[in-house]
N, C-alpha and C positions, 0 to 999 in steps of 0.2 A: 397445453402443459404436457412436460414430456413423463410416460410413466415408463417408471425402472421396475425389472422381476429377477431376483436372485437364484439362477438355474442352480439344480442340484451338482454343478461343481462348485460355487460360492461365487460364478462370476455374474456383473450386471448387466444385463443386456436391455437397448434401449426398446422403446416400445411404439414409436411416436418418429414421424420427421422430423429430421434438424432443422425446426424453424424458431430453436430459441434464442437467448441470447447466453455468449461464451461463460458468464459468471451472473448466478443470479444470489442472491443474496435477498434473504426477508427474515426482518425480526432477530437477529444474531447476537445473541446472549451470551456474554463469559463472565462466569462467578470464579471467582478463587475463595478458597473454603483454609482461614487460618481459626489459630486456637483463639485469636478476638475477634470472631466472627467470620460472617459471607463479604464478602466485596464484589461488586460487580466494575469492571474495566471496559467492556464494552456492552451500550444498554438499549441492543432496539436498533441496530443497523441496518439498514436496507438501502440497496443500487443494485443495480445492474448494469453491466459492458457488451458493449461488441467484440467481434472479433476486428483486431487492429488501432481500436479506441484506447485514449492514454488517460485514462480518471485520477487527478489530481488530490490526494486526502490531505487538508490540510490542516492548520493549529497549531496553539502551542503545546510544550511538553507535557505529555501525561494525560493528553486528551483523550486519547485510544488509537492512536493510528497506527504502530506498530503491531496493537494486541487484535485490535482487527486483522492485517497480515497473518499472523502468528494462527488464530485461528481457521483462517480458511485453509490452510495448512498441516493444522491439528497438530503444532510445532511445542506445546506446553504441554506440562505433566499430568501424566491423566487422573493420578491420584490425588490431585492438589485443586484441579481445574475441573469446572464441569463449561461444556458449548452444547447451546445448543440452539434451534431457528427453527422457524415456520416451511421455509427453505435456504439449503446451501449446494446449489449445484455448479457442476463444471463441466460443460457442452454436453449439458443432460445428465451427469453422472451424479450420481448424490453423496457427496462427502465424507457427510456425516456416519452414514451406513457402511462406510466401502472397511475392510479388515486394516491391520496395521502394514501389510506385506502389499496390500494394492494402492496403499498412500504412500508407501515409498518408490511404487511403479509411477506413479504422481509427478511426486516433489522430485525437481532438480529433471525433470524430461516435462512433460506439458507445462507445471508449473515451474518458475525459478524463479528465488529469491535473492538480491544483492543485499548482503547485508549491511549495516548503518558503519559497524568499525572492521574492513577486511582482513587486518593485520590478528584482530582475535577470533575469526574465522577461518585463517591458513592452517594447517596442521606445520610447527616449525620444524618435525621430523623428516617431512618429506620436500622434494623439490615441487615446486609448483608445474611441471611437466608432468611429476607423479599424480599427483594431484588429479591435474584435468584428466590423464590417460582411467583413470580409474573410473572416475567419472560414467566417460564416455561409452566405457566397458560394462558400468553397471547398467548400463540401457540400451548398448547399440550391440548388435551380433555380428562384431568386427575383429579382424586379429588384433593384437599388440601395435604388430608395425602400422598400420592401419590407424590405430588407434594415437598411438606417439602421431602420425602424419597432419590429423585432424586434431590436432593441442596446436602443434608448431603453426597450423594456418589459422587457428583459432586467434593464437597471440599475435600474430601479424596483423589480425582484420582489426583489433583493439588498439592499435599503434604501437605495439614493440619493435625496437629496432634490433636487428640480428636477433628475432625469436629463436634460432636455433638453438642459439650461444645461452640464452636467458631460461629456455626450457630446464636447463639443469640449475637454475638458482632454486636457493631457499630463500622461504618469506623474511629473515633478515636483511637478503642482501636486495630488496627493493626500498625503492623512497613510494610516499605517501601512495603518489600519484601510480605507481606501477604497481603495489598492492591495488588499487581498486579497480586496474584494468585486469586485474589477474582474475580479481573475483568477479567483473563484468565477463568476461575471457567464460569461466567457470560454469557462469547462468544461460549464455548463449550457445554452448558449444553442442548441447542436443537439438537444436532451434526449437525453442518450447513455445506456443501457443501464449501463454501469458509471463509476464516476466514485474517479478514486483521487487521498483528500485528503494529504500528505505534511506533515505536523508546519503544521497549516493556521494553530492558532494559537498557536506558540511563539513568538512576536517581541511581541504584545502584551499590552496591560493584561487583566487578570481579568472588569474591563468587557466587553471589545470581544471577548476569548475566550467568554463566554455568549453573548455577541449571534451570533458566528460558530457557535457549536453548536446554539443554535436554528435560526437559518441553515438549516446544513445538512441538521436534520430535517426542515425545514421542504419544504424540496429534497426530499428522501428520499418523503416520504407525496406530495407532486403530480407526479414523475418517477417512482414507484416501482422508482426507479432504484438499483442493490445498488452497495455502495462499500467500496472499500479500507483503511482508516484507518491510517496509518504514524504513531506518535507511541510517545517516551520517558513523555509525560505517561498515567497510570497513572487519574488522578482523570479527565480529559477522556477515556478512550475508557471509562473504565462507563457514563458518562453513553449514549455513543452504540451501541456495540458491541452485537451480538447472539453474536458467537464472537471469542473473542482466541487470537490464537497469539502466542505469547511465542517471540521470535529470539533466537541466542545463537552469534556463530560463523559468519555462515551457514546456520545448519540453526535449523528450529522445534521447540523442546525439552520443547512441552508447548502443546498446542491444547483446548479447550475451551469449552463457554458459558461467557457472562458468570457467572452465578451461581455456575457447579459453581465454576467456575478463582478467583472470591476465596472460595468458602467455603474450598473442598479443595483448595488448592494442591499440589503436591505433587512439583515440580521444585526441587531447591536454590536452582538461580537464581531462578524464580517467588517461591518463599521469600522469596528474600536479598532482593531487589527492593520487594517487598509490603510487608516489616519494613521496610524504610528510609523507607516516605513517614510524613512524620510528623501526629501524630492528635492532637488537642484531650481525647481523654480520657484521653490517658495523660502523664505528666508525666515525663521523663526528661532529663535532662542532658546526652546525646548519642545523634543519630542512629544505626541502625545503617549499617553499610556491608557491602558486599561486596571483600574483598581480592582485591590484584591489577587487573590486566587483562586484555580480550582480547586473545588471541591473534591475530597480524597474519597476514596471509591466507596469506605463504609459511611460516610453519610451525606448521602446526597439529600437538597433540600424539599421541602413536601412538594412544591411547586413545579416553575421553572428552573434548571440546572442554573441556567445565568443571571437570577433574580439578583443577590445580592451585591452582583457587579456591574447590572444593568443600567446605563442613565435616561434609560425608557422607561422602567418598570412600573407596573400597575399593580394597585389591589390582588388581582385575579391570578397575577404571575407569581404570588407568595405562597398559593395554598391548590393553585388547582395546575396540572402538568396540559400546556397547549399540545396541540394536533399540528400534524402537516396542513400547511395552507400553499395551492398553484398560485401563485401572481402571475404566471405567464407562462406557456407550454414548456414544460422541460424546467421551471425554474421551481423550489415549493423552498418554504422556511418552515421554521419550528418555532413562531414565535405567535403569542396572541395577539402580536400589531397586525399578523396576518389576516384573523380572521376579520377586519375592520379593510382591509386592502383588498383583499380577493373579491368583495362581495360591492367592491366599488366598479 
């Protein structure tokens, strides 16, 4: 374990060889504190990555996957939100602890985040040239011209055509597609260590969705830079994903490699999820679904989060909250069919 010591200038210095892993993550708690109460959004998350590893968070709306991002970022208001974890480190550095002036040294240089909708993260004041050049300026000890040089080969490497010519547009004068190379363009252009894409291409065509997932491998093998991938869409993170953790609730219900997590599913909800994308070789009349919904952050149920929409559920899943169970190295669920699996 790496230990950090805050020298009498307020900076961390590590203590320990770098033999950990790039983002650890244990126990990662986010309350939001309103006038009807605490709510917790994210309840008890724990992974960890490598460096170059692409970890897949996946679920439906409202699970936690964004607010997971949002915290390891320390991106929500601190008057409103409390974080906090057992650990939340980044290639040994501890998050949680670092001042507001050393998380902005952070964000947008080791860490970058693509956000879910680009068009409401463009500033429409300035050119997206401006943009990146500022960017770049806020972290790199470079001139102007320098700086302009590295935007314009920035947007070339993302697929613009005549980047010159486009360096000077404003965020109106792109379509979908060239708003989200601008802000892939935006998160690459310090080459950041980890880069977390949020539902990068839920708003377009199927087109311009393959164009961004090469894209981003693309990224991936010349940055060998390890990435978070937040997506509902199930077909778009096999493509990319090297491990999926499946959200549900706030807590991740079932982590595993790509391969094991669609052979051997083995979370209900993984399940219920899996069966509902629909497939060219089976011919059915209606989708499946998953009943119900989630549970809204102020009342989660005594049990299991997934008890009342479960078509496994037990006794045991109404009133008592199960444990991580390994089915298999690297594979663990969150569910009490587990403790009956593992021990077979």
């Amino acid at each position: 374990m790496i230990s950090l010591t805050r020298l009498t200038n307020g900076t961390l210095k590590r203590t320990a060889p770098e033999m950990n892993p790039l983002l650890e993550i244990r126990n990662l708690q986010t309350s939001f504190h309103t006038p009807y109460g605490t709510g917790r959004a994210v309840n008890g998350v724990s992974f960890s990555m490598n460096k170059g590893e692409i970890i897949g968070l996946a679920g439906e709306s409202g699970s936690g996957k964004t607010m997971t991002a949002l915290s390891i970022l320390r991106l929500l208001p601190e008057n409103k939100v409390h974080i906090s974890a057992e650990a939340l480190r980044f290639n040994g550095l501890d998050l949680l602890s670092m001042t507001d002036e050393e998380m902005r040294m952070i964000r947008g240089h080791k860490i970058s985040m693509i956000f879910q909708d680009p068009v409401a993260f463009l500033n429409p004041a300035f050119t997206i040239g401006q943009q990146l050049t500022d960017t770049i300026l806020t972290h790199m000890k470079i001139s102007k011209q320098e700086a302009a040089a590295l935007a314009v080969e920035t947007l070339s490497k993302v697929g613009f055509t005549a980047p010159e010519h486009k360096f000077h547009y404003y965020p109106h004068q792109l379509s979908g597609g060239m708003a989200q190379r601008t802000m892939i363009a935006q998160a690459i252009v310090t080459r950041p260590q980890l880069l977390i894409a949020d539902e990068i291409a839920t708003s377009l065509d199927a087109t311009l969705q393959n164009q961004i997932i090469d894209l981003m491998l693309l990224i991936r093998q010349e940055l060998s830079s390890a990435m978070i991938l937040i997506t509902h869409n199930l077909a778009l993170i096999s493509q990319m994903a090297d491990r999926i953790a499946m959200m549900y609730a706030g807590e991740i219900v079932e982590i595993a490699d790509k391969e094991n997590l669609f052979r051997n599913p083995f979370h209900p909800y993984t399940i219920g999820l899996l069966e509902s994308i629909p497939r060219i070789d089976k011919k059915s009349e209606f989708l499946k679904t998953i009943p119900g919904n989630i549970p809204d952050i102020f009342h989660y149920p005594a049990g299991c989060n997934f008890s009342d929409r479960c078509p496994r559920v037990m006794e045991i899943c109404c009133h008592k909250k199960p444990g991580y169970y390994e089915l298999s190295p690297g594979h663990k669920a969150l569910c009490w069919l587990g403790e009956r699996a593992a021990t077979t």
